[in-house]
N, C-alpha and C positions, 0 to 999 in steps of 0.2 A: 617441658617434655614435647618432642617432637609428633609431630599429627600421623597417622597411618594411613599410608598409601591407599588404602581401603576405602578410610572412611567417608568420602563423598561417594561412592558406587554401591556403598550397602545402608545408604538412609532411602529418604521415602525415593519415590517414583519422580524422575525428571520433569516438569513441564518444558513446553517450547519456547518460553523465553532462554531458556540454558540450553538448550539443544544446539550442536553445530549445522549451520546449515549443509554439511557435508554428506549428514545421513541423511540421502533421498531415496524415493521409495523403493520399496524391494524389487526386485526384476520376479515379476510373474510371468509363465507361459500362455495364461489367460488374458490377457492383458493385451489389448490392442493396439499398443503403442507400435509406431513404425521405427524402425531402427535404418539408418542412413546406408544405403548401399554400396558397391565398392567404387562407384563413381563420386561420391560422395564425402565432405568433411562436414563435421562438428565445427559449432561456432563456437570460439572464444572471444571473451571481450577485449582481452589483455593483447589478442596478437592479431586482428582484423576490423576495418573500421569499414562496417556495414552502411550502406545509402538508409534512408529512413522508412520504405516500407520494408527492407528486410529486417534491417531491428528489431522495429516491431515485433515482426513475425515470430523470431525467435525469443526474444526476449516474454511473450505471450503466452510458452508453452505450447501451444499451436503444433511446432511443427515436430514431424517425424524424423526428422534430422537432428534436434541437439539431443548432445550425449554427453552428460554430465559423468564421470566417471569418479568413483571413489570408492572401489574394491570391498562389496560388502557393508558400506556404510560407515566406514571408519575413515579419519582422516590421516594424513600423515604426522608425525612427529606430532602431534598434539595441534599444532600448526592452522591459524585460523584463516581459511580461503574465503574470500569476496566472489560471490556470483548473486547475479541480479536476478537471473532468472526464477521463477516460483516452481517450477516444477521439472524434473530432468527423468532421463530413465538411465537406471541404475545397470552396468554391464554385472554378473555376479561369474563367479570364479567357477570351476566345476568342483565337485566332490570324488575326486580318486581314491578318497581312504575310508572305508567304513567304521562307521561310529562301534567301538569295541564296549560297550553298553553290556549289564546283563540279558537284556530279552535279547541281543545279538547272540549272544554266546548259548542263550538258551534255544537258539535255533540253528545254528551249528551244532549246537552237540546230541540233540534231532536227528538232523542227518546221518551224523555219524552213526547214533545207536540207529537207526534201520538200514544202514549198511552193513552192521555187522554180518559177517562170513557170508554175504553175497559175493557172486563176481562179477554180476552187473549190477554198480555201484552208481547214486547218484552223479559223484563225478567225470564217468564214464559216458554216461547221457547225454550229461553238459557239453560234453566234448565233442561230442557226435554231433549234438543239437546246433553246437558253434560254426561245423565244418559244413552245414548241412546250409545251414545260412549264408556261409560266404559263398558256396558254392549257387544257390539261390540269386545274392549280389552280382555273382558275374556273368550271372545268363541275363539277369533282366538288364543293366546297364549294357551288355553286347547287343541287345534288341534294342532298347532305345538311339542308342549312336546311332544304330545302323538304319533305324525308319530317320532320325533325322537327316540323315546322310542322304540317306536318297527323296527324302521332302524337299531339302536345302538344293540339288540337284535338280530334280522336276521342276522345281518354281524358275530356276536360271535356268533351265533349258527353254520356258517359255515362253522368258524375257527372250533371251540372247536370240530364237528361233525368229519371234514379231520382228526382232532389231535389224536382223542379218536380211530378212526378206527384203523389207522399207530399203535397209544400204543396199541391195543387190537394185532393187526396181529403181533407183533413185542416180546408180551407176551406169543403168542401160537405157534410161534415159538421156542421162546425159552424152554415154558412145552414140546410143541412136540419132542425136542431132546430129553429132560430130560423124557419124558413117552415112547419112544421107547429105549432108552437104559434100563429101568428097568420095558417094560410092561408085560403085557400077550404073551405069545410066539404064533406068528401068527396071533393073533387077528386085528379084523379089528378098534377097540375102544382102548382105553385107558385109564384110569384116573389119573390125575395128581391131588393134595391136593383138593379131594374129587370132583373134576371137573369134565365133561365127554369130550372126544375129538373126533373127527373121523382121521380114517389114514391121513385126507390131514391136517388135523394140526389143524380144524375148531372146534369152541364151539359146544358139542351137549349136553347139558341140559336135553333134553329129550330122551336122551338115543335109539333114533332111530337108529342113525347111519343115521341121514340128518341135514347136519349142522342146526344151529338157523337161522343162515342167510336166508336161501335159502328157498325159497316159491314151493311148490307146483308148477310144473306144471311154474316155471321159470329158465330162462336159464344163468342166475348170478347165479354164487356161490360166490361172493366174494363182499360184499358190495364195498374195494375200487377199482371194477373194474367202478364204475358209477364217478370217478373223473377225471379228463383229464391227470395230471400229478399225481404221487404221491412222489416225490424225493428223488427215488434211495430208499424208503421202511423207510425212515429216519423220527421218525415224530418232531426233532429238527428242520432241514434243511424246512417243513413246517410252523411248528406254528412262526419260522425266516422270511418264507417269505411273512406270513398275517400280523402278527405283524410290520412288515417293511414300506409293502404296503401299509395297514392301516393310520398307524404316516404319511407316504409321501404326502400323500391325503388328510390328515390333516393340515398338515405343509405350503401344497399349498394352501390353501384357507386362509393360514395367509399370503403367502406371496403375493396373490394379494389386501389383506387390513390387513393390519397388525394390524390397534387397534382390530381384532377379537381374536387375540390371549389372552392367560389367562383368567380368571376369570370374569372379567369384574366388578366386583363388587368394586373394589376402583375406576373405572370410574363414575361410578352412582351416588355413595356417593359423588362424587366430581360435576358433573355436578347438584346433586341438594345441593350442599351446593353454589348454583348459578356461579360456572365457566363453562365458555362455552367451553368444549372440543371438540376440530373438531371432525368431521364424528361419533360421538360418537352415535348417534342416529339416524344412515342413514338405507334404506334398503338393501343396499348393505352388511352392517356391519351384520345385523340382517343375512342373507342369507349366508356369511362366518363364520356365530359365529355357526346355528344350526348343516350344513353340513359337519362343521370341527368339529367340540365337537362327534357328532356320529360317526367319521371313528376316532376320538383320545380314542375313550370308546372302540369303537370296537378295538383297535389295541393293547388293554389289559393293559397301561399304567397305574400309579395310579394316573388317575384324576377322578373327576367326572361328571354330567351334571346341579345340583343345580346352581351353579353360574353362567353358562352360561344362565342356564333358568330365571334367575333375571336380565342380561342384554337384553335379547330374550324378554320379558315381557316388558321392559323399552323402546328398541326399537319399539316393535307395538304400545305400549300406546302412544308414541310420533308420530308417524309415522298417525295413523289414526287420533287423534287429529287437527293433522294438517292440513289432508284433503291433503298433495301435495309431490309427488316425482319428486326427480331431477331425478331418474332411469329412471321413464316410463315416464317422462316428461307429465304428469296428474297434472293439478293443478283445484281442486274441492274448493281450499281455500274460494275465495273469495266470491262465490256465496253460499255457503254453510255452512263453516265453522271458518268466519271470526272471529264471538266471540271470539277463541279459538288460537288465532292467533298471541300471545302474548308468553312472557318468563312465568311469571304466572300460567298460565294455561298449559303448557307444562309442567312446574316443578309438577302441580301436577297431570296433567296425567303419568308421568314418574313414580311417586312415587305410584300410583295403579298399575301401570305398574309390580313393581317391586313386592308388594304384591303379584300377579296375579302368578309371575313368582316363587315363594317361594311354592305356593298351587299347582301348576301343578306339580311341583319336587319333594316334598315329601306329597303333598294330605292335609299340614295340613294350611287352611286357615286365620286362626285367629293366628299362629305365623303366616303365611307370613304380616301380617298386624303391627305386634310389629316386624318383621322384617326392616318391613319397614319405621317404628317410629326408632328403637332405634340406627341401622346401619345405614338406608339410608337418609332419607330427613332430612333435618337441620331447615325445619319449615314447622308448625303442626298447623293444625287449627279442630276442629269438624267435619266442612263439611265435609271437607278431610279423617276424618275417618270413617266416614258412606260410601264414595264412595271405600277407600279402601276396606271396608270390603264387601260392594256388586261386589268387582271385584273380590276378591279372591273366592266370593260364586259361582258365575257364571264359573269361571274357575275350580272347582274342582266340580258342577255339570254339565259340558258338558266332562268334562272327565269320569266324573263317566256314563253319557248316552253312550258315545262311547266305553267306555269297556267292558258295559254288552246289546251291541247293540243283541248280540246272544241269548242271551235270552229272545230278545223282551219287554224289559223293564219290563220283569216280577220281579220276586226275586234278588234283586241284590246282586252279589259277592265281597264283599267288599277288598278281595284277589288280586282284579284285580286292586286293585290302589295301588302305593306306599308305604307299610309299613314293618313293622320293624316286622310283624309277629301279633301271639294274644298270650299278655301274660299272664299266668291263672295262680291262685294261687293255689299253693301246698295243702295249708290247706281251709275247709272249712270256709269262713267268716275273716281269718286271712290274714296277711302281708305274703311277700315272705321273709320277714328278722325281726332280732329283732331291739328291738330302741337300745340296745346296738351302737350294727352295724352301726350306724350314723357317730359312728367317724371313723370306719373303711373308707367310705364312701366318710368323710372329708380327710383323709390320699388317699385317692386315687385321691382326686381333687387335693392337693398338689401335687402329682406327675404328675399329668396328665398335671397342669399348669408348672411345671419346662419342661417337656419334650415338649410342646411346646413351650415354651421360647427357648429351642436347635435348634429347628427347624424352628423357624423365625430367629433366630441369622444365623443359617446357610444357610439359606435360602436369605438373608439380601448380606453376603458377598459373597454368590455367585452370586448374581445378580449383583451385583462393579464388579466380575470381569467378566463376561458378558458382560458387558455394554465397559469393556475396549477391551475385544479381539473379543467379537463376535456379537453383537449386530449393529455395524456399517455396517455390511454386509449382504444382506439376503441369500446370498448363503451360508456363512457360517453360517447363522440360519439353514438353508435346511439343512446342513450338520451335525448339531449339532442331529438335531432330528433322522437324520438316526441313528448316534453311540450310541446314547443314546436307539432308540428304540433296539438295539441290545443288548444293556447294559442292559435294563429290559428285554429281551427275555430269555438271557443266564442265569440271576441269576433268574427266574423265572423256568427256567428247569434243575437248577443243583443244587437248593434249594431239591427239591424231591429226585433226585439221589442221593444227600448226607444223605438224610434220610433213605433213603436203608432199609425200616422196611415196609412188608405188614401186616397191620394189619384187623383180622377180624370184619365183618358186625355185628353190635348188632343184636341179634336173637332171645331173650327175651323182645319184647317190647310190651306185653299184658296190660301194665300201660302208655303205650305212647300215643299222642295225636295222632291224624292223621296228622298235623303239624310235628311233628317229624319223625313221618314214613317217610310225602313222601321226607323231607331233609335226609333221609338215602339215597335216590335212588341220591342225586346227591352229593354223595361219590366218588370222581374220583380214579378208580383204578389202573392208572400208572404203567403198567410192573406187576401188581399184578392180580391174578386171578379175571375176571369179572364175578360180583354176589356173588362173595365170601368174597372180601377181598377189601381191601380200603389202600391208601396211605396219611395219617396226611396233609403232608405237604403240597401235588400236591392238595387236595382236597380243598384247600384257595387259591393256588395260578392260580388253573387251573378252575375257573367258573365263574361267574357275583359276581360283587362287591357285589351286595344286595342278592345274594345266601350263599354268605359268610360269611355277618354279620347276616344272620337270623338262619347260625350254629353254630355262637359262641353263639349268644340270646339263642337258643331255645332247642340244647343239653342237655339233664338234667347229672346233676351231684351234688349233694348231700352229699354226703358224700365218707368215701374208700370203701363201701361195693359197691356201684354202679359203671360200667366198666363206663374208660371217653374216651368221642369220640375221644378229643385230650390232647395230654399228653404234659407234662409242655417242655419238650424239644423241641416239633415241634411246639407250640405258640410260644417259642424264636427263634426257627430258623424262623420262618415269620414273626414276630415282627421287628425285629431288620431290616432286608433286605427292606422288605416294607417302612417303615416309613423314612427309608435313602433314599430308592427312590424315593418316593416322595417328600422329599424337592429337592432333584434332577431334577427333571421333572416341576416342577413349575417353570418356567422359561422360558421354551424353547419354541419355535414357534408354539403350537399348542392348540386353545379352551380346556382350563382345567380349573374345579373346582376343590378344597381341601375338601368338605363336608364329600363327601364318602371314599377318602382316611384316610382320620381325623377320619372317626368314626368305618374304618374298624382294623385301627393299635391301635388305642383304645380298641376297643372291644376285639382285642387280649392280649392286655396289661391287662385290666380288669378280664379275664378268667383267664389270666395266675397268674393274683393274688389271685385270687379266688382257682384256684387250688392248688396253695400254699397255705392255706390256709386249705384247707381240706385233704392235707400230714399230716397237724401237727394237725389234727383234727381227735382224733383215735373215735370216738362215731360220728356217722351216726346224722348230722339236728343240728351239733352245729351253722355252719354258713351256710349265703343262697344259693341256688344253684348259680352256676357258672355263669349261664345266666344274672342274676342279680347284679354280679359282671360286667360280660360284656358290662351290657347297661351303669353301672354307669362308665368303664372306656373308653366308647365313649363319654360319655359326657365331662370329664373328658380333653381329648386329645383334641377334636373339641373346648372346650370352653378355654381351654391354647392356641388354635392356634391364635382363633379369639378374644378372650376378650366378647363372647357374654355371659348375663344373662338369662333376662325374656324371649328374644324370641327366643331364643335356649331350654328354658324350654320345653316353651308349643309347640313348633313346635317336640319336643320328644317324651312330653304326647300324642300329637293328632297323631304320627305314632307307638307308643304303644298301645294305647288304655285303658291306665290301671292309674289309678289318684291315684292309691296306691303309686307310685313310685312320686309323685309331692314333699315332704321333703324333700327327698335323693337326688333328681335331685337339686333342687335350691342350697344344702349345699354343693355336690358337685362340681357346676357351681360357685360358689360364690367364695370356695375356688380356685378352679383352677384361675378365675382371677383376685385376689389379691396376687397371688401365682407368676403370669407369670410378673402381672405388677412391679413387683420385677428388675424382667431382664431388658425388654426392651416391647415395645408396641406391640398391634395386628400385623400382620401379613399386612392385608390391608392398617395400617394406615402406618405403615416401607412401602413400597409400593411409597404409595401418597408422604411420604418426600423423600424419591430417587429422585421422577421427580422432585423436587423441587417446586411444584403447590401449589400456597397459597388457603392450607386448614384452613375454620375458625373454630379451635375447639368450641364446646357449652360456657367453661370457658372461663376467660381471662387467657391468659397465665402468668405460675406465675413470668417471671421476672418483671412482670406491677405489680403486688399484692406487689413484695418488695420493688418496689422504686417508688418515684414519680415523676410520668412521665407527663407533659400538651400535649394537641392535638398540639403546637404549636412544639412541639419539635419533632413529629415524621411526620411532614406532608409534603409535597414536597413545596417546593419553585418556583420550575421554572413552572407555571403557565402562560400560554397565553389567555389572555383574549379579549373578542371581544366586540362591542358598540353597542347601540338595534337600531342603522343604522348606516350599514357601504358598502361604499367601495364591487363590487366582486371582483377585481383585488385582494386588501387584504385579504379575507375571501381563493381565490381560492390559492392564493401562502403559507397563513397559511396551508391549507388540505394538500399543495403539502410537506410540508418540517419539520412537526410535524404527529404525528398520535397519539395524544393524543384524547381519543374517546368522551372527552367533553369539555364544552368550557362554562369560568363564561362568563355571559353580566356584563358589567359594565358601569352603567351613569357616564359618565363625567360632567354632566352638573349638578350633584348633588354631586360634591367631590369625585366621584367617587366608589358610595354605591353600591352596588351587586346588579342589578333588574333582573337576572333570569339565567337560563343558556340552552346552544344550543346542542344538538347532534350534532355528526359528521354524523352519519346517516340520520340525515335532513336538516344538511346542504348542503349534497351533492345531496340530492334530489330536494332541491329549484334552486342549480345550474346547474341541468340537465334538469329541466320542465323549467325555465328560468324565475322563480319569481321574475324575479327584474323589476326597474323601470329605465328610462333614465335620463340622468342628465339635462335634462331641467324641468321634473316634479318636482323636488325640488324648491320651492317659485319662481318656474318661472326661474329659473337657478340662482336667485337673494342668495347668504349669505356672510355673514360678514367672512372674513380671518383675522387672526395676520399678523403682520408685518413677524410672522417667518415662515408662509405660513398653520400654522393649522387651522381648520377651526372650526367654531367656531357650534358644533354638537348639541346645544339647541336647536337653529332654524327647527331643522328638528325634534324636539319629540312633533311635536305637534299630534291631531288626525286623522291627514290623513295621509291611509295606500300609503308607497308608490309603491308597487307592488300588481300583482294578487293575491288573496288567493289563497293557497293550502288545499284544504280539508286534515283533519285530515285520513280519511280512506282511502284516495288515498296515503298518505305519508306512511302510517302502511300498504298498501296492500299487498307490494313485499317482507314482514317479511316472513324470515330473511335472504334473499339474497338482502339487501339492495345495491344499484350503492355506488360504488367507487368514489374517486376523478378521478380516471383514464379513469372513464367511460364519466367523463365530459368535451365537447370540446366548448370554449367561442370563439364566433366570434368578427372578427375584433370589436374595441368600446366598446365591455360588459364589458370588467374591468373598465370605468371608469361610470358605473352605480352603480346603490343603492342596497342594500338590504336590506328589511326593515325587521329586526327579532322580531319585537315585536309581531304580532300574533303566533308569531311559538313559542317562549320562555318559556320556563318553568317558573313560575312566583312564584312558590314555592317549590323551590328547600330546601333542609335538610340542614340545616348549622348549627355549633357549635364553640364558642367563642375559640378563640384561648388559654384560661387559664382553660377548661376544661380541668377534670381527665382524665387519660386515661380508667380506666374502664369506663366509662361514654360512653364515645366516642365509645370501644370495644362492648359494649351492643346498644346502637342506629346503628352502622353499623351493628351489626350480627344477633340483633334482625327483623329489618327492613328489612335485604337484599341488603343492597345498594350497588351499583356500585359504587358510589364516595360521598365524604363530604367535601362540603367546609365550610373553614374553614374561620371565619371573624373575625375581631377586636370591638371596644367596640362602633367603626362609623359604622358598618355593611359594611364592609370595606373587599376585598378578601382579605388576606395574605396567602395561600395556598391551599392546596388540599390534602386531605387523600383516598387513594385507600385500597383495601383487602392486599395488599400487606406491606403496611406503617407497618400494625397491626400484621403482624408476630412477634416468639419472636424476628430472627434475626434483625430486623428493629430496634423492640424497644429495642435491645442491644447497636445498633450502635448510636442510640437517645441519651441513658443516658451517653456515651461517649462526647457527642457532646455539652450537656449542656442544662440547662432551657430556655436561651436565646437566644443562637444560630440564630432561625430563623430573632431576632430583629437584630446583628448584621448584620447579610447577606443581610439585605434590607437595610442596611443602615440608621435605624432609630437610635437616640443616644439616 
């Protein structure tokens, strides 16, 4: 007779000689484990060969980077995985679907009965309460952006202000040698290339003979006498030691939480494709993400603040939602904002969240909301999109109040937010290009997506080798960001020197906008006469990211009859340096986005085509001006980094302002990424497969699409199941020596059918309030035993409960810092009491026959959301358990290895 599927999951309690080392410990919120940030990979052993103190390291448990993954404690297909390590942290899935349990239903149908014939109904509340809070999300994320915005600002005006002094005093030193060896004899003036000086070396413009400097009736002559130090008159040995300071400042607020380091954005996309990423959503994170992103902008690195602000936004969205910090030890939850108090509703506050945080960064609301669709959340409903799009309105109108707070809400200055400038068309009622131009257009996506494909690839392997020398250490993160900040300091001031070319201020610009004007005035002059004269190079690499891309947009160039601001040799000399340093920099220990790097080395790339372009364009208006080259080869660059389409579009158009360019943009976006997915994937998603995190793409992956694969074959086997009355002594030594986070019920007393299944989160809650019953409440101590001492578990299904209830809202209160098994201590005699789980069981749990397809399976788990799937036979019979993890390709590689039947041999059916 053959054996029952059953029967090793319902004898005694596993030890850990039989345990798969797959179930590692449960993912607690409590838990001070560090989880690897998004600059950051997971080691394996199987695909990196670590030097011998990082092994160690890892191999030690030690560090806050290994990320041992195996979805809830279950393995794949039964399937036995080799890892060295002794101790891992467990990613766990989120819970979208409420356990439909009796005390569930007994507190729904609560509600209901004190709703009855009211017409301010509990649901009504909720709904209020919900809009009340997004609307909450988008005022405080619009204040946050916006002090960072102008902290990140303040701190580079400080720099740039000491910098520009040193180069101005350091330029009229050196004219003042040069205009006294060949001045006026005697004179107390000078002029050098049309400049005026006075004897002490000082600008005088207006030919007084009183420097520019020097006021009236004060006692400075010398603007850098108001700085405390000025080092030794060097202004290298300066903008070295803001630049330095800056990154250090930065670098330490990763290194007291290190997931605020990077981008944050393949965190988000991950925690709402429903994995739970520790501290991902703490206030602590949100506090180290703003503070460190503004001294990492301020310290002139090529990051930007966009992607922190879409983690920043994701953090408050969660954070108020939830009504409860572990920081201030405030919890508002339960009395206030328990509706809300769920994974559900966190996922889709997160995902306003993230809208919220796209419209604060670049002001365009409605791409933060396709933002937030097509990158971030992995499920999408209507509601969802109406609350997205009233968070992202709320947060780009209280920005829009706070920046034109000065002029009293009168006229507002649309200047004052976010954009890419105003771009006006050449011709009256016409385009800025012809339709020719389209494929021009299309050829600059093609390049824009292969040069990001260079730039992930490289990006990619230098994160492996990160991860192998320096990654396990935080000192040597600290340390990497000093050399590195050095490393951008030096090629950011010897970029200029090596262009050694001052070139003059346009001085004909009676056709210019006043847009173009005042981006004349932040010309940086470098060593070259001020007011007069400008340096190409210093002038991109010495101002605000968004100063820069608004003079490569907004420079008119035209044709060869018209002077260009920058000439094709100084767009390659910044081109080239920048765009290496920033796949450089993406990595290391400090709050950075790629947005504005992506769209500034674009923009230069784009100009620099465009200006080639009209060399070989001898007749003036054949092709479009430059600018317009520029914006298409930011898009170009940004959309090959990222693989973004529609909401890169419109998040372009709505910081241009100009729907003329909506063609060009999409054909260039389109090309760039079908271009890039050539190479290799986004940027983000290379990222997410590093930490090895099971990410569930929207498709199924295609090695499911070529072979056929059943649920039976990719699903875990070692399943422990429990009885809807059992034993605590059983239930507490299962929690102690598995950490599998769910658990089938199975009747015995009906062949052993599936009737529902338990949390480990409620189980350990019933054994810490102490819901159980003693063993004489059972038929009076009275039941029938076998001869082989089992006892015969009918007798107790009948309708009397045999413990206290637990209320459904008292079990969910303490979400999501749910008690441990650790937390529970059983007095003498309670092991051999009852547990009675059938009000607490989930009673319709997802299950799928074990001879389903696997896309079938891949669409009900991904569609759904679900934590786990079990899996039954044609009796409704458990035969195993599908996790997120089962469903990766590598899983279902290891599956089709393993056979169709596999899982019937291993249980011993014939």
């Amino acid at each position: 007779m053959a054996s029952h599927p059953l029967k090793r999951i319902t004898n005694a309690i596993p030890t850990p000689s039989n345990m798969e080392y797959d179930s590692v410990s449960h993912s607690d919120p409590n838990e001070d484990e560090e989880y690897s940030s998004s600059n950051e990979a997971s080691y394996d052993n199987e695909s990196y060969d670590l030097n011998s103190e990082a092994a160690a390291y890892y191999t030690s448990g030690a560090s806050e980077l290994i990320t041992n993954v195996r979805g809830d404690g279950y393995g794949g297909g039964g399937h036995t995985h080799s890892h060295t390590a002794p101790r891992a942290t467990t990613l766990q899935s989120h819970n979208y679907e409420p356990d439909e349990s009796e005390v569930w239903r007994a507190y729904v149908a609560q509600q209901h009965f004190s709703n009855r014939g009211q017409w301010w109904t509990t649901g009504k509340l909720r709904a209020l309460k919900r809009w009340g809070l997004t609307l909450v999300v988008g005022v405080c994320q619009a204040m946050i952006a916006t002090t960072c915005n102008m902290a990140s600002r303040r701190l580079g005006s400080v720099k740039f202000d000491h910098v520009y002094d040193l180069l101005e005093a350091r330029a009229l030193q050196r004219s003042g040698a040069a205009g006294t060896a060949g001045g006026s004899d005697g004179g107390d003036d000078y002029v050098v290339g049309g400049a005026y000086y006075t004897a002490d070396g000082y600008l005088d413009l207006n030919q007084d003979g009183i420097p520019d400097q020097e006021q009236e009736g004060s006692e400075t002559s010398s603007p850098l006498d108001e700085y405390w130090f000025n080092f030794g008159g060097s202004p290298f040995l300066a903008f070295l030691f803001y630049q330095t300071v800056f990154a250090l400042i930065a670098s330490l607020f990763v290194y007291v939480e290190p997931v605020s380091a990077g981008s944050g954005i393949p965190e988000v996309k991950c925690f709402l494709n429903g994995i739970d990423l520790p501290r991902i959503v703490r206030f602590k994170t949100l506090v180290c993400k703003v503070v460190g992103v503004t001294f990492s902008v301020a310290a002139g690195l090529p990051v930007g603040k966009e992607g922190p602000m879409v983690h920043s936004g994701s953090v408050v969205a969660a954070g108020i939602s939830q009504g409860r910090s572990k920081f201030w030890g405030v919890d508002t939850s339960f009395s206030k904002f328990s509706d809300f108090r769920n994974d559900r509703e966190k996922r889709d506050f997160v995902a306003c969240g993230a809208a919220a945080g796209v419209a604060s960064a670049f002001g365009a609301p409605i791409g933060g909301v396709l933002f937030s669709l097509e990158e971030g959340a992995s499920y999408w409903s209507t509601k969802l999109t109406w609350r997205a799009f009233f968070c992202a309105m709320i947060t780009l109108g209280t920005a829009f109040m706070i920046r034109n707070q000065d002029s009293k809400w009168g006229q507002a200055n649309v200047d004052k937010l976010f954009s890419f400038g105003e771009f006006t068309a050449i011709g009256d009622g016409t385009s800025n290009f012809s339709v020719w131009e389209l494929l021009l257009f299309i050829l600059i996506g093609c390049l824009g997506g292969l040069i990001g494909a260079c730039f992930n690839a490289g990006n990619e392997h230098l994160t492996i080798w990160r991860m192998k020398n320096v990654n396990f250490s935080k000192k040597r993160r600290l340390v990497e960001v000093f050399f590195m900040s050095i490393l951008v300091t030096t090629v950011s001031f010897v970029m200029p020197l090596l262009w050694n070319r001052c070139t003059e201020l346009p001085t004909d610009m009676q056709d210019w906008t006043n847009q173009e004007k005042e981006l004349v005035n932040s010309l940086v002059p470098f060593y070259c006469i001020p007011g007069k004269e400008y340096n190409e190079v210093a002038s991109l690499f010495f101002c605000e990211a968004d100063v820069a891309i608004r003079q490569l947009f907004h420079f008119r160039e035209t044709g060869e009859t018209d002077s260009s601001t920058f000439s094709s040799a100084a767009l390659f000399l910044f081109f080239i340096p920048y765009i290496t340093l920033a796949s450089l920099v993406y990595g290391i220990a400090v709050p950075s986005g790629l947005f504005v790097p992506s769209l500034l080395s674009g923009a230069a790339f784009g100009r620099l085509f465009g200006h080639l372009l009209h060399k070989l364009d001898h007749t003036s208006g054949t092709f479009a001006d430059s600018g317009t080259y520029a914006l298409m080869g930011a898009a170009a660059v940004l959309g090959g980094m990222a693989r973004m389409t529609i909401s890169l579009t419109v998040i372009l158009l709505e910081a241009t302002g100009n729907m003329q360019y909506v063609l060009p943009l999409m054909m260039t976006l389109m090309a760039a990424r079908f271009t890039g997915n050539v190479f290799n994937e986004g940027l983000y998603d290379i990222h997410i497969h590093l930490k090895h995190i099971p990410f569930l793409e929207p498709e199924v992956p295609i090695i499911a699409e070529r072979h056929e694969i059943v649920a039976g074959q990719v699903m875990s086997t070692e399943v422990k199941c429990l009885r809807p009355v059992e034993r605590v002594g059983i239930v507490y030594d299962l929690l102690k020596n598995v950490s599998h986070g769910n658990f089938p019920i199975v009747d015995t007393a009906s062949s052993g059918t599936l009737y529902g299944t338990a949390s480990r989160a409620m189980l350990c809650t019933l054994l810490q309030r102490r819901a159980f019953g003693q063993p004489h409440d059972v038929n009076n101590g009275h039941y029938h035993s076998h001869q082989d001492g089992r006892v015969d578990y009918a007798e107790l299904l009948g309708p009397k409960r045999l413990s206290p209830l637990v209320q459904w809202d008292t079990i969910e209160r303490v979400y999501p810092r749910y008690p441990t098994i650790d937390d529970v201590e059983l007095r003498p005699g309670d092991r051999n009491c009852w547990l009675d789980l059938r009000p607490y069981a989930n009673t319709a749990p997802y299950t799928i026959n074990e001879t389903a397809s696997i896309q079938r399976t891949y669409r009900l788990f991904r569609t759904l959301g679900l934590r786990f799937l079990c899996v039954v036979n044609h009796n409704n019979q458990v035969v195993g358990i599908i996790t997120r993890v089962d469903l990766l390709p590598e899983s279902l590689a290891d599956s089709i290895m393993r056979g169709r039947n596999a899982h019937i041999q291993q249980s011993g059916i014939a």
